[in-house]
Residue, then its C-alpha position, 0 to 999 in steps of 0.5 A: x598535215x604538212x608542216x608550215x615550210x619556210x620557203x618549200x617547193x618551188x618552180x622553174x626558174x626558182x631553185x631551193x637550196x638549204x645547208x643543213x649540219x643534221x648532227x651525227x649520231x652518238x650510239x651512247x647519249x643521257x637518257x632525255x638528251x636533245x641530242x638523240x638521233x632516235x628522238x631528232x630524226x622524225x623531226x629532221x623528217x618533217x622539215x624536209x617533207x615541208x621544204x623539199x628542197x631542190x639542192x641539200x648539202x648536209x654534214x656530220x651525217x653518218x651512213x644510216x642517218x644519210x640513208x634515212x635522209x634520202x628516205x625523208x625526202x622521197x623517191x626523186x632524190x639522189x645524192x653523191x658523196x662518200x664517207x671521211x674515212x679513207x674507207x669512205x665511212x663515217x661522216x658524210x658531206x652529201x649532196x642530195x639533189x632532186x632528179x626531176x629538175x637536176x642532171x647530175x653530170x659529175x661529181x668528186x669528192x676531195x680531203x681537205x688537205x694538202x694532199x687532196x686526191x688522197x682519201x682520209x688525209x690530213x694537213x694543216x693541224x686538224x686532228x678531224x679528217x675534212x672533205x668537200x664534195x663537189x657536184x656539176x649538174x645541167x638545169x633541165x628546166x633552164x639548160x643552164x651548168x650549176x656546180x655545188x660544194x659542200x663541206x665541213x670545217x674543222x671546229x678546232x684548227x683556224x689553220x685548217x679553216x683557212x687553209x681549206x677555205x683557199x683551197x675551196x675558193x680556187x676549186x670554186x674559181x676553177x669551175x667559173x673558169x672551165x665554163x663560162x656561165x657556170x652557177x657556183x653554189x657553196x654550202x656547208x658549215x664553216x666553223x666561223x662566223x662573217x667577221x673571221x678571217x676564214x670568210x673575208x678569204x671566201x667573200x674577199x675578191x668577189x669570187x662568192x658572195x654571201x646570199x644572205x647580204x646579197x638576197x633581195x628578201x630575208x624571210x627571218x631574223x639573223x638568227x646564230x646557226x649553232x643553238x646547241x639546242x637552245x632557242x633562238x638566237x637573234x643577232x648571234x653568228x652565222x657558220x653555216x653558209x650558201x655562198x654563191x658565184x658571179x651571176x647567181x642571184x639570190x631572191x630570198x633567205x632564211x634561217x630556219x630555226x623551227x622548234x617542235x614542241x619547243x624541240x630542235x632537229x639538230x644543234x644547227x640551224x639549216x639555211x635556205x635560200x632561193x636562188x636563179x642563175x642563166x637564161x631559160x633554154x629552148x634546148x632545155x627539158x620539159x620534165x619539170 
């Protein structure tokens, strides 16, 4: 028996999105804590058999924890993204994507730093190392060009959020302006709620837009993005966000705060929407 989704599968010209900060793994935790992995990770399993998103961007996922991801979501998915750590361990911003609808045509992962091309650098007061992956796929159900960003905030440093937050937002503009048309999709956990200085950086000129106030439906309540494994909180802050480019249009939102057995996946809730962008192509595949 499935899970009752969210939102779950969609078809063409539809696009399922879902940001998702799964909580890293910690190898010492009090027994009867609801913040062990060992516990969690069956139910992180069952919120992406039931929503099978087209476009993940998890965070604070450790190699295994990544590796199990992609087992949970099942054999068409692929991801990109490369651990913190200058030797590309430790925590990882992936990015997961299903093959069937999506082409992956390049991707990069850059430091949240002053010195961005070098791996594991740090800048601006963080004592956490901080990256954004970004990943350029080709719609093969509409022909259209979709760029991703998915990243991770510093949680002490306002500093480096906003410092970061600039440095993603030209990155951000940079792909808008490369190719005309472009789909420009944010995901990621900002550490700062819609009244920060950190979002009216992201939003302020119009180069993103937050799906939640731009969606034509919000399939739940505002509920707060970071429980901590308490229940849910309505009215609470948003810090985890899918912000989106000129041009793409937001049908639906939610925040995803499923208990089980009154039990979170993760001390965060995931966030989802469904999204279109460009026009159907005839040159587009129909593998989908």
């Amino acid at each position: 028996m499935t899970d009752a989704a969210l939102i779950g599968p969609v078809s063409p010209p539809d696009l399922h999105v879902m940001t998702f900060n799964i909580r890293r793994r910690f190898a010492r935790v009090r027994p009867g804590s609801p913040d062990r992995w060992v516990t969690r990770k069956q139910l992180v399993r069952r919120i992406l058999a039931a929503e099978q998103p087209t476009l993940l961007g998890v965070q604070e996922a450790l190699t295994d924890q990544v590796d199990f991801v992609a087992e949970a979501l099942g054999p068409h998915y692929r991801w990109v993204g490369r651990g913190r750590d200058p030797s590309g361990g430790g925590e990882h911003c992936a990015i997961f994507y299903d093959s069937r609808r999506l082409e992956l045509t390049d991707w990069q992962q850059l430091a949240l730093s002053a010195t961005p091309d070098l791996p594991g650098s740090r800048s601006w007061g963080n004592l956490t190392r901080r990256v954004v992956v970004s990943a350029a796929f080709t719609d093969l159900a509409t022909g259209a060009r979709l760029v991703a960003f998915n990243t991770h905030l510093d949680h002490l440093s306002w500093r480096s959020r906003l410092e970061s937050a600039q440095l993603i937002l030209k990155l951000a503009q940079d792909a808008r302006d490369a190719q005309p048309g472009t789909a420009v999709v944010v995901l990621g956990d900002f550490n700062a709620g819609e009244g920060s200085a950190v979002y009216r950086r992201l939003t302020a000129d119009g180069v993103l837009r937050d799906a939640w106030d731009a969606a034509a439906e919000q399939l739940t309540p505002q509920w707060g993005t970071f429980s901590h494994y308490r229940g849910r909180r309505p009215g609470g802050k948003r810090i985890d966000l899918i912000l989106l480019g000129e041009g793409v249009e937001a049908v639906s939102t939610g925040i995803n705060a499923a208990r089980f057995d009154g039990r979170a996946a993760s001390d965060h809730e995931p966030v989802q929407a469904v999204l279109r962008y460009g026009n159907p192509s005839s040159g587009a595949s129909d593998r989908v």
